[in-house]
PLY file of the C-alpha trace (Angstrom):
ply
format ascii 1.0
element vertex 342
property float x
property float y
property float z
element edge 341
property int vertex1
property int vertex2
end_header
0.00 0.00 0.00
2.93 1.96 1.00
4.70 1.76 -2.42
1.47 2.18 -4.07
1.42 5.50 -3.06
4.45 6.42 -3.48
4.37 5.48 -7.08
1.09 7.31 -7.23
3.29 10.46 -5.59
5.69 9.99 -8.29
3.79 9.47 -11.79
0.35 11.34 -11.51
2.73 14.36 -11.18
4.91 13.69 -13.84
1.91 12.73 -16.10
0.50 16.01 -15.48
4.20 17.83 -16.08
4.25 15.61 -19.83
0.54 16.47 -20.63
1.50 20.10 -19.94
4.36 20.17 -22.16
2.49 18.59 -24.71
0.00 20.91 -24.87
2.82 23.78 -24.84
4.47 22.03 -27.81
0.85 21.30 -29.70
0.63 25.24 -29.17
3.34 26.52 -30.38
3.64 24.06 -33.23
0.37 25.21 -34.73
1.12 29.02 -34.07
4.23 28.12 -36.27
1.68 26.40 -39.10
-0.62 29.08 -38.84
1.99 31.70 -39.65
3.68 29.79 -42.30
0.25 28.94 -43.49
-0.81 32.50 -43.54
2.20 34.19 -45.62
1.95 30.90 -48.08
-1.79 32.12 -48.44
-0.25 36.01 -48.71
2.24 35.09 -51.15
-0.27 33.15 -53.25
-1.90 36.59 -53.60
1.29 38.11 -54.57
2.00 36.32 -57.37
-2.05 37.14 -59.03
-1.23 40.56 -58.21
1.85 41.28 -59.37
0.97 38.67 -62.78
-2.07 41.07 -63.10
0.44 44.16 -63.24
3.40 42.69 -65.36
0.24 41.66 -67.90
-0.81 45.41 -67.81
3.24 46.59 -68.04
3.23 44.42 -71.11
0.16 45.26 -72.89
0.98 48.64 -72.93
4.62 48.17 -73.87
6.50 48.06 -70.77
8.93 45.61 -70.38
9.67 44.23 -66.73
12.21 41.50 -67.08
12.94 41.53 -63.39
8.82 40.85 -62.22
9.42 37.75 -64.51
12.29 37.01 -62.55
10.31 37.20 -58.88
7.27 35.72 -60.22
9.58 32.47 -61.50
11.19 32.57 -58.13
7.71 32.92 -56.12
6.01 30.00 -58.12
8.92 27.72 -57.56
8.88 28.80 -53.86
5.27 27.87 -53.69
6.00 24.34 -55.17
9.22 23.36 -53.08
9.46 25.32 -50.02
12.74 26.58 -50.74
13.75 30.34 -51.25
14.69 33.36 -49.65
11.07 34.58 -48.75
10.96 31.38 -46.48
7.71 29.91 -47.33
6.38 26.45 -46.31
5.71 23.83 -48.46
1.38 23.41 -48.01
1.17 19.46 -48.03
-2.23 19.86 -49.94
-2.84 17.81 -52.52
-5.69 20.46 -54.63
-3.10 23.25 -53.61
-0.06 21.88 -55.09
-1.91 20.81 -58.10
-3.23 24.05 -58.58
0.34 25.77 -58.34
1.50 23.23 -60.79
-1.00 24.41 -63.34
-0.21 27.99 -62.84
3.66 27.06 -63.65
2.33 25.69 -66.70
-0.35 28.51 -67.49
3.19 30.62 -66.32
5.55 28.93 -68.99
2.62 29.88 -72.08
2.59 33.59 -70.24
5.78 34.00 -70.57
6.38 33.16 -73.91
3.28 35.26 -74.90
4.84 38.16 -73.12
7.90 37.49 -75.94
5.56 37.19 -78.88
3.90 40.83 -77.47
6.83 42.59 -77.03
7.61 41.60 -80.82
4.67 43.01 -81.77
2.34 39.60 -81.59
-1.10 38.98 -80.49
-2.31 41.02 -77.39
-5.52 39.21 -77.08
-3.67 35.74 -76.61
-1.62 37.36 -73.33
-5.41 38.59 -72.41
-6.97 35.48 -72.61
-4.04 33.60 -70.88
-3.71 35.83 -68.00
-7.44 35.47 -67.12
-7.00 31.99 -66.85
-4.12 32.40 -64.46
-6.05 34.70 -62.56
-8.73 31.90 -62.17
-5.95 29.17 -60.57
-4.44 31.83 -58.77
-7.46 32.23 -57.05
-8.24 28.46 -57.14
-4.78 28.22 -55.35
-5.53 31.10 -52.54
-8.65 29.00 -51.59
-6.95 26.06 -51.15
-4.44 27.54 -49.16
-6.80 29.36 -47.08
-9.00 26.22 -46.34
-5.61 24.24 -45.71
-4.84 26.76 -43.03
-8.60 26.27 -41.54
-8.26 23.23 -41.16
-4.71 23.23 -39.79
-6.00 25.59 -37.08
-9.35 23.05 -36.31
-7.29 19.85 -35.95
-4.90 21.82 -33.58
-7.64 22.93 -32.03
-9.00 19.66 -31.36
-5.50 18.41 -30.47
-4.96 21.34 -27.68
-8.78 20.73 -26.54
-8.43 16.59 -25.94
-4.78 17.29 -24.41
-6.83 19.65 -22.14
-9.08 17.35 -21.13
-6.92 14.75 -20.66
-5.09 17.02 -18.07
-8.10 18.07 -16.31
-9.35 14.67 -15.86
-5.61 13.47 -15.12
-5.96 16.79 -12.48
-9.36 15.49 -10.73
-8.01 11.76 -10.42
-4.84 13.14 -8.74
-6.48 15.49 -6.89
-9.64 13.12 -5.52
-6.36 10.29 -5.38
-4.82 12.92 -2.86
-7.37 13.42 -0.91
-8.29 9.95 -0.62
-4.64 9.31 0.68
-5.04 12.66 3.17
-8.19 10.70 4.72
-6.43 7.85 5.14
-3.42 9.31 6.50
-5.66 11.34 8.74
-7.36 8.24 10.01
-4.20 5.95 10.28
-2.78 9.16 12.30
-6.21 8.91 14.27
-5.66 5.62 15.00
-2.32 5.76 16.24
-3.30 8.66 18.29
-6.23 6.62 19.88
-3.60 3.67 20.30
-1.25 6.06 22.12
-3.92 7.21 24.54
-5.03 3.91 25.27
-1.32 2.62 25.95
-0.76 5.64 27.81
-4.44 5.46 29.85
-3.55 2.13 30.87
0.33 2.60 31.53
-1.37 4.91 34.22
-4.30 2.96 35.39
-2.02 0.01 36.09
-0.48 2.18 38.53
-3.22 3.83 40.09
-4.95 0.58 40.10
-2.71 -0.88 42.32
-3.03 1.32 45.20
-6.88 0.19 46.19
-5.99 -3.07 45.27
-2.91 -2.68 48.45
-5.29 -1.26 50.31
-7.94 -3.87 50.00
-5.49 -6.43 50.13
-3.94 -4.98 53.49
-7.52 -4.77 55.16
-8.12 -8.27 54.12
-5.00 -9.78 55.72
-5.92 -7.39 58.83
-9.58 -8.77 58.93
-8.47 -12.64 58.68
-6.17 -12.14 61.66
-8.67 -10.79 63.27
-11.27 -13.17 62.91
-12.38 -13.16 66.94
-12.77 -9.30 67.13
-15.79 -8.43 65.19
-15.54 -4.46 65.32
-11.90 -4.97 63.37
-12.98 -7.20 60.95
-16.37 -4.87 60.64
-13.75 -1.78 60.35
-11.47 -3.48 57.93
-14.80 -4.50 55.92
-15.82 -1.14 55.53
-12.53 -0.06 54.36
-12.14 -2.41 52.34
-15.74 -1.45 50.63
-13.62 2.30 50.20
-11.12 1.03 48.84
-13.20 -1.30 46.38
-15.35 1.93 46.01
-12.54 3.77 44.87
-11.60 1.15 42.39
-14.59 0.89 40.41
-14.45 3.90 39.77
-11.11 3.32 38.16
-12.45 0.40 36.09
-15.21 2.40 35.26
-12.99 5.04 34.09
-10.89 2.20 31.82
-14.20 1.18 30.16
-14.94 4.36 29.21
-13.34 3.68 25.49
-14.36 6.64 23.63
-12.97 8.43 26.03
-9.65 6.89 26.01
-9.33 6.84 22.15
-10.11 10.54 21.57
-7.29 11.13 24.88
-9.97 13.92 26.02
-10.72 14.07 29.59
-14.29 15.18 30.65
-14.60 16.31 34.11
-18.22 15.48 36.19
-19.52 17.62 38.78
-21.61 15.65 41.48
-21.71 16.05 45.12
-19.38 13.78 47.69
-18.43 13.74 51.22
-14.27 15.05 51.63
-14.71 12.82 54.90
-15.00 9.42 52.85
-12.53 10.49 50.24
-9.98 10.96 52.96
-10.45 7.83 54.43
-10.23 5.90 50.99
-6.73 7.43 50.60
-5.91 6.66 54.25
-6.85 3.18 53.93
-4.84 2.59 50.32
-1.58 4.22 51.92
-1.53 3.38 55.37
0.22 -0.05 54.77
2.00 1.15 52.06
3.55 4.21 54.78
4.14 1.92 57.09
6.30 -0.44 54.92
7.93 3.22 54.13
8.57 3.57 57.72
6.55 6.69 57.25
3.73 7.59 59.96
0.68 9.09 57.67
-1.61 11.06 59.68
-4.28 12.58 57.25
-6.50 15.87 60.03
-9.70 17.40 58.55
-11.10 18.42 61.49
-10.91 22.06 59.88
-12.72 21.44 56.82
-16.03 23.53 57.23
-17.90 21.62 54.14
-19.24 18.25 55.01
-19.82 17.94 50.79
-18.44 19.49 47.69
-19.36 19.58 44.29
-16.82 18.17 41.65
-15.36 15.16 39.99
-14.01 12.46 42.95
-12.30 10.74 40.90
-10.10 12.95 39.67
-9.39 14.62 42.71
-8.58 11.48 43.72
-5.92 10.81 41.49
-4.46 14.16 42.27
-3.90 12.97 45.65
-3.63 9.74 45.43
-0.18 11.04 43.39
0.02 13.50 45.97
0.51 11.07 48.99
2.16 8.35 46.75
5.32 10.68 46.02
5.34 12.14 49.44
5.76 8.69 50.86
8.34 7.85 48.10
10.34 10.72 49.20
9.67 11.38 52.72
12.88 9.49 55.11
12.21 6.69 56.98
11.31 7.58 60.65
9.63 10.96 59.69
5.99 11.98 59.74
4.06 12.44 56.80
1.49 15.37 57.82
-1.29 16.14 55.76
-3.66 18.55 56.63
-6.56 20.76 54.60
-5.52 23.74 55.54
-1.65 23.60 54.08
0.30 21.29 51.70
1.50 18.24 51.84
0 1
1 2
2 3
3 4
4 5
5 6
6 7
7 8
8 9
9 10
10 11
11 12
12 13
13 14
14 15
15 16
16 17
17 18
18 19
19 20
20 21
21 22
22 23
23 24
24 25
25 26
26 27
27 28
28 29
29 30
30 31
31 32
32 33
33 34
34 35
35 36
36 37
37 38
38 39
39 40
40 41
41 42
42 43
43 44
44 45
45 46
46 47
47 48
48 49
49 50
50 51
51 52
52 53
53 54
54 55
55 56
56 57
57 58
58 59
59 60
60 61
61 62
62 63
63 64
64 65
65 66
66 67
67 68
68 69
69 70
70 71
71 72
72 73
73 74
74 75
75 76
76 77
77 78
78 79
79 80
80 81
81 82
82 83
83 84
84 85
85 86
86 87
87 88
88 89
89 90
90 91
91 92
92 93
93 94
94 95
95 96
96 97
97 98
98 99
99 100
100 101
101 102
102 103
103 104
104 105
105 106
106 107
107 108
108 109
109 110
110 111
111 112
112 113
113 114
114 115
115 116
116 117
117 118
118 119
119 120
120 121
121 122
122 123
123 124
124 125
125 126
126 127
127 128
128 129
129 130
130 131
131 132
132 133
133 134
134 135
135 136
136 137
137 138
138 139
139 140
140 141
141 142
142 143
143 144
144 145
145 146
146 147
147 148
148 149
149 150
150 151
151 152
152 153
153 154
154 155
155 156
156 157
157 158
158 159
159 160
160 161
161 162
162 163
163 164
164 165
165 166
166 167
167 168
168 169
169 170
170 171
171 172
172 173
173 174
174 175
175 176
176 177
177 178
178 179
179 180
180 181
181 182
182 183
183 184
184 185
185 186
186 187
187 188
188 189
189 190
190 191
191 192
192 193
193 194
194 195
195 196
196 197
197 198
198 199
199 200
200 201
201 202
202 203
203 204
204 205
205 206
206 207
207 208
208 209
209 210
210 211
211 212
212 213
213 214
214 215
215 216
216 217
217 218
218 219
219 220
220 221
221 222
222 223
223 224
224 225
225 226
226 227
227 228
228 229
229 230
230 231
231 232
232 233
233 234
234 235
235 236
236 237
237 238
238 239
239 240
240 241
241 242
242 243
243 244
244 245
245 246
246 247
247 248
248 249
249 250
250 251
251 252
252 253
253 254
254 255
255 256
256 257
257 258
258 259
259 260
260 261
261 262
262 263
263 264
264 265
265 266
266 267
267 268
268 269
269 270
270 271
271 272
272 273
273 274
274 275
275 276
276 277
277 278
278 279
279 280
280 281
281 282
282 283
283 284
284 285
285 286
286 287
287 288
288 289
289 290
290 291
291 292
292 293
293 294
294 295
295 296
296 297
297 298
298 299
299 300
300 301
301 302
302 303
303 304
304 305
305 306
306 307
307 308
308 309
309 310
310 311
311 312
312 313
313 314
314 315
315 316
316 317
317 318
318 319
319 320
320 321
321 322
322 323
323 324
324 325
325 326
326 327
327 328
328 329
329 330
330 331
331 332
332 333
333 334
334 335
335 336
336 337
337 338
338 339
339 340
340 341
C-alpha cells in the first residue's frame, strides 16, 4: 500500500508535467503552421497581383524583365518550399496541383509576353492571363482552407490534451485526498492507540493502590477473625477502597474516552470525609512499609460535601501522597492537613 502510493506520488505528477508540455508544444507548433500557413496564403496573392500588373506593363509596352524574374522565383517557392522569402511547403494535394497548373499557365505567359513585345497577339496574353487569374485564385482558396483546417485539428489536439489534463488533475487530486483521509485516520488511529497505551500505563499504577489497600484490610480482617468491630472496620474499608476502584475500572471502560485522549470532568456532590479515608486506607500499609507515619487531620474542613469530579481529585492525591511517601525518610511523619500542603 505503501509503495502504491508512493508510485502514485511519483507518476500522476509527472503525467501532469508531460501532458503540460504537450499541450505547450501542440501550441506553439500550430502558431508556427498558422503563420507559415498565412504568408503561403499572402504570397499566393502576390504572385495574381503582381501577374495582373506585369500583364498590364506588357500590354501597354512596358517591359519588366525583373517581375518575370520574382514571379519564376515565387512560383517555384510555392511548389518546393525553398527560397529566400521562407515559405512552407502546403502538403495539400488540390493546392499543389493548382500551383503546378499555374507554372504551366506561367511557362505559355511568358512566352506570350515574348511574342507581345515583338509586336504579336495582345488578345492571346489577355486570354491567358485570365486563366491564371482563375488558378491563382483556385490556389488562394486552397491555401486558405488548408490553413482552416490546420488551425481546427490543432484545435481539437490542444482541446483533448486539455481534457486529458483536467481529468488526469481530478483523479490526482480526488487520489490525494483519498490518501489525506487515510493518512488522517491511520494518524487517528495511532493517536487513539497512544492514549489507550498511555491510559492504561497509568491505570495500572493507580490501580494498584486500592488493590494494596484492599489487600492490606483483608490480611488485617483474617487475623482478626475473633474481634468483630476490626474485621467490621477493615470491611468497611475495604468497601472504600473497592469503592474507589470501580471507579477506576469504570474510568478504563470508558473507550471513547480513552481513544479521543480527552478528559471530561463530572460535577456531582461527595463527602471530603470518605474520600480521605479511601486514601488513608490505600496508603496506610504502604507508609508503614515506608517507615513513614501518615496522619491525614480534617477536622478544619467547614464543608461536610463538595461539588466536583471524585475521581479525579482522587488521582491528584492519590499522586500527591504516593510521592510524598516515596520521598519522605524513613522515621519521619508524613502530615497532611486541609488547611496547608503536603
Amino acid at each position: 500500500m505503501k509503495i502504491k502510493k508512493k508510485w502514485l506520488g511519483i507518476l500522476a505528477p509527472a503525467f501532469l508535467s508531460i501532458l503540460f508540455c504537450l499541450i505547450s508544444i501542440v501550441a506553439l507548433i500550430s502558431m508556427i503552421h498558422m503563420q507559415g500557413n498565412a504568408r503561403v496564403v499572402n504570397y499566393t496573392g502576390i504572385v495574381r497581383g503582381a501577374t495582373q500588373r506585369l500583364v498590364k506593363q506588357e500590354l501597354y509596352g512596358y517591359d519588366n524583365e525583373e517581375l518575370v524574374d520574382y514571379l519564376d522565383s515565387l512560383l517555384v517557392e510555392l511548389s518546393t518550399g525553398d527560397g529566400e522569402n521562407q515559405l512552407t511547403r502546403l502538403p495539400d494535394e488540390v493546392f499543389q496541383s493548382t500551383v503546378a497548373q499555374m507554372q504551366e499557365a506561367w511557362t505559355n505567359i511568358k512566352e506570350e509576353i515574348r511574342n507581345v513585345r515583338q509586336d504579336g497577339d495582345k488578345q492571346r496574353l489577355f486570354e491567358l492571363s485570365e486563366e491564371y487569374f482563375n488558378l491563382a485564385d483556385q490556389a488562394v482558396s486552397a491555401a486558405e482552407r488548408y490553413s482552416e483546417q490546420s488551425v481546427n485539428d490543432s484545435i481539437g489536439i490542444l482541446i483533448w490534451l486539455n481534457v486529458g489534463f483536467i481529468v488526469l488533475g481530478i483523479l490526482y487530486w480526488a487520489a490525494r485526498r483519498r490518501q489525506s483521509k487515510v493518512q488522517g485516520a491511520l494518524e487517528r488511529a495511532e493517536s487513539a492507540n497512544h492514549a489507550k497505551s498511555e491510559f492504561f500505563s497509568r491505570m495500572s499504577h493507580e490501580i494498584r493502590t486500592p488493590m494494596n489497600g484492599i489487600i492490606g484490610m483483608t490480611a488485617i480482617a483474617k487475623k482478626s477473625t475473633q474481634d468483630s468491630e476490626k474485621v467490621t472496620d477493615c470491611l468497611e474499608k475495604i468497601e472504600l477502597s473497592a469503592s474507589y476502584l470501580m471507579m477506576l475500572l469504570n474510568d478504563v471502560l470508558d473507550m471513547s474516552r480513552i481513544e479521543s485522549g480527552k478528559m471530561e470532568l463530572e460535577f456531582q456532590a461527595f463527602e471530603l470525609k470518605e474520600m480521605f479515608e479511601q486514601i488513608s486506607v490505600m496508603f496506610r500499609g504502604k507508609a508503614e512499609e515506608s517507615g513513614v507515619k501518615l496522619v491525614i487531620k480534617y477536622d478544619s474542613v467547614s464543608a461536610a460535601q463538595i461539588v466536583g469530579d471524585k475521581l479525579r481529585l482522587s488521582q491528584v492525591l492519590v499522586n500527591l501522597v504516593s510521592n510524598a511517601i516515596k520521598f519522605t525518610p524513613a522515621g519521619e511523619p508524613l502530615l497532611w492537613r486541609r488547611d496547608r500542603k503536603t
